[in-house]
Backbone as CSV, one residue per row, in Angstrom:
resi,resn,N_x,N_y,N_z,CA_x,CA_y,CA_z,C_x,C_y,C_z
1,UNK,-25.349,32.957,-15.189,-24.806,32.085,-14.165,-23.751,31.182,-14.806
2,UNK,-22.794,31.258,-14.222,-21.338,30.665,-14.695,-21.706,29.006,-14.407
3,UNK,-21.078,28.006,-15.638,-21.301,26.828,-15.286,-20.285,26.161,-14.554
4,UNK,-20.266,25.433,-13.589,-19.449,24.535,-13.030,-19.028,23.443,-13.479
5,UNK,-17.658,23.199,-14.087,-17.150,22.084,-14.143,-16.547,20.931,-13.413
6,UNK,-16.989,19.521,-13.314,-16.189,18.933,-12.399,-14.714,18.492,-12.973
7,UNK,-13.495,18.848,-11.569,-12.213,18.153,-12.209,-12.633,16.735,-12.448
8,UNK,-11.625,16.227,-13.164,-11.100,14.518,-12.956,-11.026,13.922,-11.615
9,UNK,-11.253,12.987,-11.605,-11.055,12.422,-9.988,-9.600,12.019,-9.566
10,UNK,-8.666,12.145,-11.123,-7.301,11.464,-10.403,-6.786,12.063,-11.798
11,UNK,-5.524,12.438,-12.149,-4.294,12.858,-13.051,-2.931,12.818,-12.580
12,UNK,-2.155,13.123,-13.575,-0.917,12.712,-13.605,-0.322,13.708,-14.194
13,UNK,0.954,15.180,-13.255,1.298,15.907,-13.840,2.921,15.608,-13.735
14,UNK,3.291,15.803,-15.039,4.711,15.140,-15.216,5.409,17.161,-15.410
15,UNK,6.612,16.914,-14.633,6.776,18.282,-14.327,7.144,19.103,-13.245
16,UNK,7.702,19.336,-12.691,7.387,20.375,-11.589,8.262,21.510,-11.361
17,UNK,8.242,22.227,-12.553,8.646,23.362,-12.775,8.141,24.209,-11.977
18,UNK,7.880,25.797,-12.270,6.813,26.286,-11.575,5.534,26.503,-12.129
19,UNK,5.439,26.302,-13.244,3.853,25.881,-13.405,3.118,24.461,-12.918
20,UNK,4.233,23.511,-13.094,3.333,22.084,-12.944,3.296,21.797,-11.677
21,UNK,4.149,22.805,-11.051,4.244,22.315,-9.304,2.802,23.450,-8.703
22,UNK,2.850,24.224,-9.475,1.611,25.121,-9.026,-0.012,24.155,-9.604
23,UNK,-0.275,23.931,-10.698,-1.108,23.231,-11.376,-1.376,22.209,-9.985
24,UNK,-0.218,21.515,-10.001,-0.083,20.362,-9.312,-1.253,20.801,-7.721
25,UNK,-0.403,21.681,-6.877,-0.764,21.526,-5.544,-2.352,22.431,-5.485
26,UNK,-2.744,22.864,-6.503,-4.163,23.420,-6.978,-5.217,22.556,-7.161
27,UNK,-4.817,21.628,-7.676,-5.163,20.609,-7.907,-6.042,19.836,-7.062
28,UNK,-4.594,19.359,-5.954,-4.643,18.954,-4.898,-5.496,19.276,-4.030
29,UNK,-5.367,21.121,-4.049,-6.868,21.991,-3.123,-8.322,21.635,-3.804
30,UNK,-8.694,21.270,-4.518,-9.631,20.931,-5.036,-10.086,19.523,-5.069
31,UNK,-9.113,18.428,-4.382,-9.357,17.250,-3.921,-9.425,16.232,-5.040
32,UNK,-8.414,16.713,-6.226,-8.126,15.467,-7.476,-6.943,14.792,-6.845
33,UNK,-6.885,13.351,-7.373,-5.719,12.649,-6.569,-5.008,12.954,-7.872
34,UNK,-3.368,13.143,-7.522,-2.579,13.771,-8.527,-1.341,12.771,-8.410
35,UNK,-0.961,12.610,-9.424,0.279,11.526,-9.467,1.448,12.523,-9.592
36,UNK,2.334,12.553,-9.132,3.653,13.688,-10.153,5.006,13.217,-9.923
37,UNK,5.448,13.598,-11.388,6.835,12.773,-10.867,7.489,14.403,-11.781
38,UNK,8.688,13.983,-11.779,9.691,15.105,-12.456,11.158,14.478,-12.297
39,UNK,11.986,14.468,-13.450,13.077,13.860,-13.782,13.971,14.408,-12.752
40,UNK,14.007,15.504,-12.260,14.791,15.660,-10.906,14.236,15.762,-9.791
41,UNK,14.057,14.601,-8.717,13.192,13.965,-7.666,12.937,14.838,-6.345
42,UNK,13.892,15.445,-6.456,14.358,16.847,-5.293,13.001,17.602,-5.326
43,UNK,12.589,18.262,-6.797,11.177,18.759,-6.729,10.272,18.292,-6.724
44,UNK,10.042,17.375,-7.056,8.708,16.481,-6.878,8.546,16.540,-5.605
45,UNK,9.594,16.019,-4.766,9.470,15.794,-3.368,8.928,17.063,-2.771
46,UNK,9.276,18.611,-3.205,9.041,19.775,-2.296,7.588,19.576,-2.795
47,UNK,7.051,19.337,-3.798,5.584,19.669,-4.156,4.868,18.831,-3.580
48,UNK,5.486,17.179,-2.931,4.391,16.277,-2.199,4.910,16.635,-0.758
49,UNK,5.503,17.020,-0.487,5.709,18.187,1.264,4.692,18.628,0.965
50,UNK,4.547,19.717,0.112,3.480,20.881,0.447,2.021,20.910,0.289
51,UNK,1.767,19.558,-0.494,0.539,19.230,-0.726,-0.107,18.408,0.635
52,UNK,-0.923,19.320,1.450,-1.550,19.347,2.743,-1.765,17.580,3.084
53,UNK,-2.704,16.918,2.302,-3.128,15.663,2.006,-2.399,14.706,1.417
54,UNK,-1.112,15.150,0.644,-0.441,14.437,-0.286,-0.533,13.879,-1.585
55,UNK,0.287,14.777,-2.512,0.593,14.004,-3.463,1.150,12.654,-4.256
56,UNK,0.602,11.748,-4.513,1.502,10.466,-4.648,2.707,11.042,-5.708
57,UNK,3.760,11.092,-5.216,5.020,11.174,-5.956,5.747,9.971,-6.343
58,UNK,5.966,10.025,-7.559,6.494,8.902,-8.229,8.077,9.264,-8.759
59,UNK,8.744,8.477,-8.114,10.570,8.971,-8.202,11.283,8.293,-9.396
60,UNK,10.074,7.112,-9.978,10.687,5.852,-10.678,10.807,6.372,-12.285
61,UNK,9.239,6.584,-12.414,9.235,7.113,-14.081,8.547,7.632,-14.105
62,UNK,7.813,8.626,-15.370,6.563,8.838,-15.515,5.585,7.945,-15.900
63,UNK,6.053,7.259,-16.437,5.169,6.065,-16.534,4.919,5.485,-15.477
64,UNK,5.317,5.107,-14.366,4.423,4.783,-13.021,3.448,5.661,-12.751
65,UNK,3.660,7.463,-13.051,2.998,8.230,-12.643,1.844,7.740,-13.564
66,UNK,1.670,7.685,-14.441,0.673,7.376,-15.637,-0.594,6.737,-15.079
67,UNK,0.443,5.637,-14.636,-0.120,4.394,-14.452,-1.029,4.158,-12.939
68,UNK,-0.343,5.058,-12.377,-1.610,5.212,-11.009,-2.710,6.270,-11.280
69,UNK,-3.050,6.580,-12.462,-4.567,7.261,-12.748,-4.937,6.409,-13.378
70,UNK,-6.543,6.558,-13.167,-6.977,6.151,-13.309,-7.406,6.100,-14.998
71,UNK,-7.674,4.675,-15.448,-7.991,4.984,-17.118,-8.588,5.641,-17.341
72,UNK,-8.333,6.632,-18.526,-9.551,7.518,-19.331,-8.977,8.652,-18.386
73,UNK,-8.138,9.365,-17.389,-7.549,10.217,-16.581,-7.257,11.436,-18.030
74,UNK,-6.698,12.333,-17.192,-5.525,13.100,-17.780,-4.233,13.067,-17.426
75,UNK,-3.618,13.668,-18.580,-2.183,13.642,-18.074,-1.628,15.215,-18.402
76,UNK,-0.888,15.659,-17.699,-0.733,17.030,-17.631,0.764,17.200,-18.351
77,UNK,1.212,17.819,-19.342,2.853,17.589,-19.446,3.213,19.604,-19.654
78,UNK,3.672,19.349,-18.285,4.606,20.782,-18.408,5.748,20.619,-18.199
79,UNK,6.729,20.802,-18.994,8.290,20.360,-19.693,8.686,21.588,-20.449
80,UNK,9.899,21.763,-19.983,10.460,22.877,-20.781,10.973,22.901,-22.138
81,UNK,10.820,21.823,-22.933,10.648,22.223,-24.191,10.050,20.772,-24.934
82,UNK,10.362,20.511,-26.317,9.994,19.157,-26.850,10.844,18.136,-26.471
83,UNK,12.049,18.275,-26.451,13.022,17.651,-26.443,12.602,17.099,-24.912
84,UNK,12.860,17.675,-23.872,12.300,17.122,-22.628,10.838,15.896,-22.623
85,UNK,9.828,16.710,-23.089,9.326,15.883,-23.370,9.194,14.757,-23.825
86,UNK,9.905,14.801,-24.818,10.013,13.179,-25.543,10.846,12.490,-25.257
87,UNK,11.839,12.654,-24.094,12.855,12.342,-23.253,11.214,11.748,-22.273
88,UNK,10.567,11.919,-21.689,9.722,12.006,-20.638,8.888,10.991,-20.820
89,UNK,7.978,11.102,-21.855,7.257,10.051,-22.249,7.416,9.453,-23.461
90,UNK,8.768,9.385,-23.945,9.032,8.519,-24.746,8.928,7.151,-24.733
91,UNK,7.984,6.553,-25.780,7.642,4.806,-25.239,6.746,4.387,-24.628
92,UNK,5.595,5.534,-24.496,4.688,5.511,-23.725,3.533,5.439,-24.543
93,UNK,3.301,5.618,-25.698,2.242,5.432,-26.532,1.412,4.589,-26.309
94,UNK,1.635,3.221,-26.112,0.384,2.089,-24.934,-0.445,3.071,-23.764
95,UNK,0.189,3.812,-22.979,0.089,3.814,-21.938,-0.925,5.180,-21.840
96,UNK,-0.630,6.190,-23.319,-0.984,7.044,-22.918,-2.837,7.119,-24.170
97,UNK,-2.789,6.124,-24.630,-3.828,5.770,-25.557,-5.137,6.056,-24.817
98,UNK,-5.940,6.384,-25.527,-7.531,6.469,-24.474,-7.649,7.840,-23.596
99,UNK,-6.443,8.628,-23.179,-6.019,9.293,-21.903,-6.034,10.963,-22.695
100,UNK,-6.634,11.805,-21.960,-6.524,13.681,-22.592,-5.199,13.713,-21.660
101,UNK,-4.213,14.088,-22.890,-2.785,15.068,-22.864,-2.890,16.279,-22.914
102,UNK,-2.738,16.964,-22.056,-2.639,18.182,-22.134,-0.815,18.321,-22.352
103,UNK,-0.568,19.319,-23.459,0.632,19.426,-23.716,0.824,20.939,-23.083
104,UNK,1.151,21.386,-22.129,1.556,22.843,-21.937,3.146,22.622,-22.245
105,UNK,4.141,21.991,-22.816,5.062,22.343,-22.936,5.769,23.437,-24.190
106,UNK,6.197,23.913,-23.752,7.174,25.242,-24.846,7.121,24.705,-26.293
107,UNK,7.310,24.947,-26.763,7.349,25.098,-28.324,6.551,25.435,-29.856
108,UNK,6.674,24.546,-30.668,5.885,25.210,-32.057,4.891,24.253,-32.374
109,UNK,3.734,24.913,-32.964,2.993,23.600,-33.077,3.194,22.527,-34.157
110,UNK,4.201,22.547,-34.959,5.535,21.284,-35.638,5.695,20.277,-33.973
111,UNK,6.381,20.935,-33.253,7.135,20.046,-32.268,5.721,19.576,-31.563
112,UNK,4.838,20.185,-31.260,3.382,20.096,-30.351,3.013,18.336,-31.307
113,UNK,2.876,18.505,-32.610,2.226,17.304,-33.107,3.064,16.503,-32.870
114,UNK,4.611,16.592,-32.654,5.384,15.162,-32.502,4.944,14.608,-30.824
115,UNK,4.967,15.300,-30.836,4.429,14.946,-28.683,3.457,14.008,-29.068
């Protein structure tokens, strides 16, 4: 008998490529409150359209997104490479302390430890 895990009750996926916009509204079907922002606002926006209940979309930073999960949350980072990333949450080290990063973004695990 397969064990059941419970999601998080709230995360923050920075992203919305087509994985993080998929992650994202999956998510959503499963009833985690999801923060998402993405440096070009156009997609964020199609992914909190399509999320039935709504996604809180954050247009400002990722760090707002951060910051509306809840402490001890996750944070999801799907970014197309390092460089994006650290463009993304650069400066965020306060913010992201205490918190599981999931890094799905592209690269080597050199660039993975600078994240």
């Amino acid at each position: 008998m397969a064990t059941k895990i419970a999601p998080p009750a709230a995360l923050a996926v920075l992203g919305m490529g087509k994985m993080g916009a998929a992650m994202a509204l999956r998510l959503r079907e499963c009833g985690v409150a999801v923060s998402i922002y993405n440096r070009s606002p156009a997609k964020a926006e199609s992914v909190r359209a399509a999320a039935l209940d709504g996604a809180c979309l954050t247009n400002t930073s990722a760090s707002a997104a951060v910051e509306r999960t809840i402490a001890g949350s996750t944070v999801l980072l799907s970014l197309a490479n390092t460089a994006a990333a650290l463009d993304v949450i650069g400066g965020m080290t306060d913010q992201l302390r205490g918190r599981t990063v999931v890094n799905l973004t592209s690269g080597n695990p050199d660039e993975g430890r600078r994240i």
